[in-house]
N, C-alpha and C positions, 0 to 999 in steps of 0.2 A: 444484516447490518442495521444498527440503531442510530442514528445520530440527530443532534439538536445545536441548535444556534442561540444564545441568550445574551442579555447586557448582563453581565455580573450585578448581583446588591450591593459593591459598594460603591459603584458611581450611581446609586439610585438616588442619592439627596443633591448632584452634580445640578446646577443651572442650566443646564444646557440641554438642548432637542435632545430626543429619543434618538433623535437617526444619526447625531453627533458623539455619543456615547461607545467606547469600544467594548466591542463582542465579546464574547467566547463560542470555540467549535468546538465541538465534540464528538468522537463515532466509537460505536462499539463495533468489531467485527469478527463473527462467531462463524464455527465452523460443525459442520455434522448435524445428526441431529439432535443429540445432545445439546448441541450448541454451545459447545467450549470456547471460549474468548482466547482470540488467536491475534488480535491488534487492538491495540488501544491507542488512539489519536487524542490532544487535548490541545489545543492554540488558546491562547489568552491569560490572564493573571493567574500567575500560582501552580500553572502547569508542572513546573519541574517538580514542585512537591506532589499534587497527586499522581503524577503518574510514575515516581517511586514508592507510592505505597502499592497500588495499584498494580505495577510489577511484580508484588512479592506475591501477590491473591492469583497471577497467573503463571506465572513459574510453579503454583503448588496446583496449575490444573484449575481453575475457577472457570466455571460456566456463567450462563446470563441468569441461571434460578440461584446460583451461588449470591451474584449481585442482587440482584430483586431482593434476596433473605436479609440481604443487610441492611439495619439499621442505617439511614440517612441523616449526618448532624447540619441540623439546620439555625440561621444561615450560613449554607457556602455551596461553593461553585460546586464543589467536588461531590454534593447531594445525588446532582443531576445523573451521573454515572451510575448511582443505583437505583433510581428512579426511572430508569428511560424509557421512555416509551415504546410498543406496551409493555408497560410494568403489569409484575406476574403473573401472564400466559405462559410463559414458560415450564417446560416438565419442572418438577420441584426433583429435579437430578443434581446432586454434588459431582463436581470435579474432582475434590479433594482427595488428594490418592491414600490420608490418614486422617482418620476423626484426632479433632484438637483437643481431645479426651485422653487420647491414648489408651482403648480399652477401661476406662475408667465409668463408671454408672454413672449418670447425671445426676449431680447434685440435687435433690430435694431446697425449695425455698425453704428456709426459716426466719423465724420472725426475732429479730434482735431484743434484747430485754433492754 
C-alpha cells in the first residue's frame, strides 16, 4: 500500500496557514507480487476526474511499475499517483494483458523537416 497526504498547488497562492489549507489523500493498494493495483482511493479536488481515468489503467491490469512508467503532468494533483512513493523500485512488470502497439514494431523517432 502507497499513500500520501498534500495541499493541492492551487490553494498554494491562498492567504491563509498551511494547516488551514484543504488536503488531498491518496492510496494506492496493490496486490501480489507483481503488485497489480487492486484499489485506488483519491479525497480532495478533482477526485472524480482522476480516478476515471485511472479506472480505465486498472481495469486493463496496471501494476505500480505500470504507474511509476508513466509520465507525471505537472502541475497537478493527479502527478502524485505516479510518483508515489517509492517511486521505481518496483519490478519494471506490465499488467497490460495487450501492448498498446498491437503487435506493431515501435516506431523509430524521425526528425520532422
Amino acid at each position: 500500500m502507497y499513500h500520501s497526504k498534500f495541499t493541492n498547488s492551487f490553494y498554494g497562492p491562498w492567504q491563509v496557514n498551511a494547516d488551514k489549507k484543504p488536503k488531498t489523500a491518496m492510496k494506492i493498494i496493490c496486490a501480489g507480487a507483481e503488485e497489480l493495483v487492486v484499489g485506488l482511493h483519491v479525497v480532495g479536488m478533482g477526485a472524480d476526474e482522476m480516478l476515471q481515468g485511472f479506472g480505465v489503467a486498472m481495469k486493463m491490469g496496471a501494476t505500480k511499475a505500470d504507474f511509476d512508467a508513466t509520465l507525471a503532468i505537472h502541475p497537478t494533483a493527479a502527478e502524485e499517483l505516479v510518483t508515489m512513493s517509492p517511486w521505481g523500485l518496483s519490478k519494471a512488470e506490465s499488467g497490460a494483458k495487450q501492448s498498446p502497439l498491437n503487435g506493431s514494431p515501435i516506431p523509430e523517432p524521425k526528425m520532422m523537416d
